[in-house]
LOKOLMI-860327 format. One record per residue (C-alpha): x, y, z. Coordinates in steps of 0.05 Angstrom, whole numbers, plus 32768, in hexadecimal, padded with zeros to 4 digits. Layout:
LOKOLMI-860327
XYZ
...
***
This chain:
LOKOLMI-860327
812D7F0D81CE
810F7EF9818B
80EE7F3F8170
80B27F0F815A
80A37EFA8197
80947F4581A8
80767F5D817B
803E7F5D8142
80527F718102
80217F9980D6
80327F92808D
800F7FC0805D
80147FCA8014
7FE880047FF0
7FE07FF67FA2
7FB180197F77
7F8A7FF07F38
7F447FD77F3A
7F447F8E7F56
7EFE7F737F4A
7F127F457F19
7F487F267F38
7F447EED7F5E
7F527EF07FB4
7F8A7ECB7FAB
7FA47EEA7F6C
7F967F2A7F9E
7FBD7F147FD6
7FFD7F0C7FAF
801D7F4D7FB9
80637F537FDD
80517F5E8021
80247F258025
80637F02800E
80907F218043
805A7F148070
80547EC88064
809B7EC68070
80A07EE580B1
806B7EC180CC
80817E7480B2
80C57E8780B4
80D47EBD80E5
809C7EA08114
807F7EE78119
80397EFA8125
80277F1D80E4
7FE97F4380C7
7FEE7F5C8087
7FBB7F8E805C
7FAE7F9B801C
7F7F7FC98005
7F4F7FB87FCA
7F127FCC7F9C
7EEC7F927FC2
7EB67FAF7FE3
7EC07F7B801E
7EEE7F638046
7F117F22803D
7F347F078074
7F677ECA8070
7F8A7EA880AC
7FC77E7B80AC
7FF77E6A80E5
800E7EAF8101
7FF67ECA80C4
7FB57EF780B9
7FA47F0E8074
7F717F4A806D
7F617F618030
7F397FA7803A
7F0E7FCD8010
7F2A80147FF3
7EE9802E8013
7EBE800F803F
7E778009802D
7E597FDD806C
7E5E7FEC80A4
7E587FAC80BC
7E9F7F9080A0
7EC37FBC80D5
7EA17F938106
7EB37F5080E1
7EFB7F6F80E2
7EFD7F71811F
7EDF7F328138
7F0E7F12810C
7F497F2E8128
7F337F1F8175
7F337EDD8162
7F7D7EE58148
7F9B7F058180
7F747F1781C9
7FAF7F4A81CE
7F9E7F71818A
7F747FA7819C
7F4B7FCA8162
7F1E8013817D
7EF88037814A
7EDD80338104
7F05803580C6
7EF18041807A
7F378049805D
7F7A802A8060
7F9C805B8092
7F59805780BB
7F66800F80BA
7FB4800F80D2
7F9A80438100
7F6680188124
7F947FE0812E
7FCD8009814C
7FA9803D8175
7FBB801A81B5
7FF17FEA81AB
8044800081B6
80567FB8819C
80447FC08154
806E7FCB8115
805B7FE780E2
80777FC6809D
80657FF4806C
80727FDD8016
807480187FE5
8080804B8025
808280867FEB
802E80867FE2
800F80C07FF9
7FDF809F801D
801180868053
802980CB806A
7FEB80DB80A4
8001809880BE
804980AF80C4
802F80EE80DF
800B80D48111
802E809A812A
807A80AE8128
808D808E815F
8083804D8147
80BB80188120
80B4801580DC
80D17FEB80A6
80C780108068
80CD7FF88024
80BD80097FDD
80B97FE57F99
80B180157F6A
80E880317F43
80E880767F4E
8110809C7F7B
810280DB7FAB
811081197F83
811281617F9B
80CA81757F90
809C818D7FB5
807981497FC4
80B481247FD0
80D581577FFF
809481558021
809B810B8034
80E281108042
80D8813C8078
80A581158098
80CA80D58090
810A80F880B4
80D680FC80EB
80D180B680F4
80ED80AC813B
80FD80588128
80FC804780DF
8127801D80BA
812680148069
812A7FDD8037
81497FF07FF4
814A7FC17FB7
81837FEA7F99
81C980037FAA
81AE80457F7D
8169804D7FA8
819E803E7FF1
81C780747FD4
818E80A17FC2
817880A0800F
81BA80A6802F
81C080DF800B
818280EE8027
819680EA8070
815680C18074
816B809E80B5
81A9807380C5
8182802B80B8
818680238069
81887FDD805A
81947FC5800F
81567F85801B
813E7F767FDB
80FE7F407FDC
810C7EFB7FDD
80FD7EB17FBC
80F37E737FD5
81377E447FC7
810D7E017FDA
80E67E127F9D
81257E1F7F6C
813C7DDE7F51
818B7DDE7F58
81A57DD07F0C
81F17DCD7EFB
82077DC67EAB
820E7D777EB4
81C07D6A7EC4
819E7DA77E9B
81987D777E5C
816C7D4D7E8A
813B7D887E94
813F7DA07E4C
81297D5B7E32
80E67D637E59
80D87D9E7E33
80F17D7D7DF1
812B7DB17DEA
816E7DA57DCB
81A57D967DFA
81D97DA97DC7
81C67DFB7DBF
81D47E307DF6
819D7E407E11
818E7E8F7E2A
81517EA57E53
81347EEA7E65
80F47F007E89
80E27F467E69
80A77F6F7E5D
80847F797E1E
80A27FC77DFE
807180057DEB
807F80477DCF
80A180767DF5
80C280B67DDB
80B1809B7D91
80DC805F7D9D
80CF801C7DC6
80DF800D7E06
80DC7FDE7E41
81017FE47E7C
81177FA97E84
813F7FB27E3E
810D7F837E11
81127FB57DD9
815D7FA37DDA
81547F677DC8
81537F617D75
818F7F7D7D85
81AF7F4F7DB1
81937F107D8E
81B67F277D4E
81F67F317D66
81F37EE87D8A
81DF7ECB7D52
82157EEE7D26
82477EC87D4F
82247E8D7D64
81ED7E7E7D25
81C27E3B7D36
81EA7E2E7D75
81C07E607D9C
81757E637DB9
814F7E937DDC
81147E8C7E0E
80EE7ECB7E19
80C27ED87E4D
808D7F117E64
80857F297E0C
803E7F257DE5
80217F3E7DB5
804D7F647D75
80897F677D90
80897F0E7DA3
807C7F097D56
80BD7F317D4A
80E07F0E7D79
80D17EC87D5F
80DA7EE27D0C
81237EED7D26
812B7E9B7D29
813F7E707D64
81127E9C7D92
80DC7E827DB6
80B27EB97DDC
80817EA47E1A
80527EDB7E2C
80347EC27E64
804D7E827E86
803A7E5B7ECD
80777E6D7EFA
80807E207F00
808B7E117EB5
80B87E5C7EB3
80EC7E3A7EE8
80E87DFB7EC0
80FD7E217E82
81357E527EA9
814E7E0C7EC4
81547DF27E75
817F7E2E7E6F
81D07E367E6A
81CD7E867E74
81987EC17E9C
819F7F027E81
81797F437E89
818B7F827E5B
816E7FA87E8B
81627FF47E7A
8185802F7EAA
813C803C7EC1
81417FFA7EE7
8174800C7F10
814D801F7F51
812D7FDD7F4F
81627FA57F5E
816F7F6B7F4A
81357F4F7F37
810E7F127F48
81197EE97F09
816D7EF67F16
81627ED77F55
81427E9D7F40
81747E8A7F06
81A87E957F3C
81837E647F6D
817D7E327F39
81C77E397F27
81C87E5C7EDD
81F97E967ED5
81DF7ED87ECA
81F57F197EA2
81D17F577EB3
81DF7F977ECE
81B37F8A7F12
81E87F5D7F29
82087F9D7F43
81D97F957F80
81F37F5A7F9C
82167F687FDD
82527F387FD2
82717F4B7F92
82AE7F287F9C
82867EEB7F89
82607F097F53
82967EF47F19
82897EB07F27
82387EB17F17
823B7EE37EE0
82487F1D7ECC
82337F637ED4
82287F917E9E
821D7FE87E96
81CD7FF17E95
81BF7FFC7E49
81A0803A7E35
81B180377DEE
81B7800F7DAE
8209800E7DB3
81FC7FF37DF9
81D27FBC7DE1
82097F9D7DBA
82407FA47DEF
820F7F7D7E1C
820C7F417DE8
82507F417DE0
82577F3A7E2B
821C7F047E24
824E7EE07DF4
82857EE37E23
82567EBF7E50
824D7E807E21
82957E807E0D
82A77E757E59
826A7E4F7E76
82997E217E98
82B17E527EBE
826E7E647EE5
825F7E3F7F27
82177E2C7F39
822D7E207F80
823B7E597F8A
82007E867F6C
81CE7E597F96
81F87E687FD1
81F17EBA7FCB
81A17EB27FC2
81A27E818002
81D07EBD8021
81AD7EFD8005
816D7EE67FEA
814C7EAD8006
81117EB98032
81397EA78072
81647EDC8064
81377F0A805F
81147EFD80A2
815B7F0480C0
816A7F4480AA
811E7F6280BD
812C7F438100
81787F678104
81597FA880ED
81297FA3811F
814C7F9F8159
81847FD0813D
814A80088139
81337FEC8182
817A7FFA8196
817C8043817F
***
């Protein structure tokens, strides 16, 4: 029996940061809305999903099978518990709310109190704030992920939340890393450890092999006779007295001097995610153009213009995947070289969409990644497009994803 046809899934996602100027839609774009959205139009699942927020109201959206609340941190009317609620009878005669609520585990609390059909979905499982629900409602199934980079550790709050989470009678995990699936294990943190990354969309990445890229390049008045390199980074600050991003943007007067050592006018760079000092820098180094902030539309547009992906991501980043933007450049065909290609679960097939490289950590690291980036332009012939939009239609396309949260449901209903 379809799992969705069960049961409701509750998908929450705690994030701290003052939202009053942010629009509600700009709100509602965290991951679990996204996971939600796809297990409701894709899975067919009945899904309501939560985010807390400095709103001092509710707002409450409704699509399909899918029921967006966004909830105030604290309540400060009492009358939006009662809108809540009428809201939700209207969803579902068989969701049952009891009781007031003024925070978020109040909240979970109220819509769970008297239901056995309910999973809980819970996004960045390691906040604090999640632990009385764990406490309380052990019995339940859980899917637990996080999206933050850091690891447990063997202090006194994170052995603290180990040993509640070992209580956990039927919980699974999501892991964006092999390092964080690893990290668990080692953990004995329960025998469902899943390495389930997030997903994209593949109907909204444009499929672009070497023979048609010129076509897209000429919309955006680029040359179709350079070779073309792409990354999505993060502006660098101070840390330690030197700079640093994690994503490895600091590495990068680096690696653009080395390319262009070997390659001079032949090679151009499109930067993405860098403002303020360091874009000047960038562009002074010629045959750089930086973007700092760019409508994800136009960014695919320029990543389908381009011949090679790479990310010189720092060691930091190794708990956090693959990465979003790697998927996409896969999904639209373009090789990649970076170090998160280490967390793809096929790897036989990895050597023919790029390559992977060490995650840098120094300045002598830097320069064996763009000689590993020149490889990659010496051999582009070699790469198959096919085949990279294959593994995110296997490991990262939406429908995947809704597979695998269906599997791991009924594997932890089978304990």
């Amino acid at each position: 029996m379809d799992v969705c046809k069960r049961f409701l899934v509750l998908s929450v996602q705690y994030t701290f940061g003052d939202t009053h100027d942010i629009s509600e839609d700009d709100i509602a774009n965290t991951w679990n809305i996204f996971a939600a959205s796809a297990l409701s139009h894709v899975g067919g699942c009945k899904v309501v999903s939560i985010r807390p927020t400095s709103l001092n109201k509710f707002i409450i959206k409704s699509r399909d099978n899918l029921v967006i609340i966004l909830v105030p941190y604290k309540l400060l009317y009492g009358g939006d518990i009662d809108r809540l609620k009428g809201k939700l009878r209207l969803y579902s005669s068989q969701l049952l709310i009891n009781g007031g609520a003024d925070y978020l585990d109040d909240m979970v609390e109220g819509l769970t109190k008297y239901k056995d059909n309910i999973i809980l979905y819970i996004h960045e499982y390691k906040n604090i704030r999640y632990y009385n629900i764990f406490k309380k409602y052990k019995d339940f199934i859980y899917i637990l992920q996080q999206h933050s980079r850091r690891p447990f550790t063997y202090n006194i709050s994170s052995l603290y939340k180990i040993n509640i989470l070992k209580n956990l009678k039927r919980a699974g995990f999501f892991v964006l890393s092999l390092h964080e699936l690893l990290s668990l294990k080692s953990m004995k943190l329960g025998r469902l450890i899943k390495l389930r990354p997030m997903a994209v969309n593949l109907n909204e990445l444009p499929y672009v092999t070497p023979e048609n890229r010129c076509t897209v390049r000429r919309t955006l008045k680029m040359s179709c006779d350079k070779v073309v390199l792409s990354t999505y980074v993060g502006t660098p600050y101070v840390r330690y007295n030197k700079l640093y991003d994690v994503k490895g943007s600091h590495y990068l007067p680096i690696i653009i001097k080395v390319m262009k050592k070997y390659l001079g006018n032949r090679v151009e760079f499109l930067v993405f995610g860098v403002s303020g000092f360091f874009k000047d820098h960038l562009e002074s180094l010629g045959n750089v153009k930086v973007f700092p902030r760019l409508p994800r539309k136009d960014f695919l547009t320029y990543l389908s213009a381009s011949d090679i992906y790479f990310l010189p991501a720092h060691s930091d980043l190794r708990f956090a995947g693959i990465g979003v933007a790697v998927m996409e450049a896969l999904g639209i065909g373009v090789p990649v070289v970076s170090p998160t290609l280490i967390h793809i679960p096929d790897l036989d097939v990895v050597n023919d969409v790029g390559v992977v490289t060490p995650y840098l950590g120094s300045v002598e690291d830097a320069v064996r990644f763009a000689r590993q980036l020149l490889y990659v332009v010496e051999n582009l012939s070699t790469f198959k497009p096919a085949v990279a939009r294959e593994i995110v239609k296997k490991f990262y396309s939406w429908e995947s994803f809704v597979n695998d949260f269906k599997d791991t449901l009924e594997n932890i209903m089978n304990y």
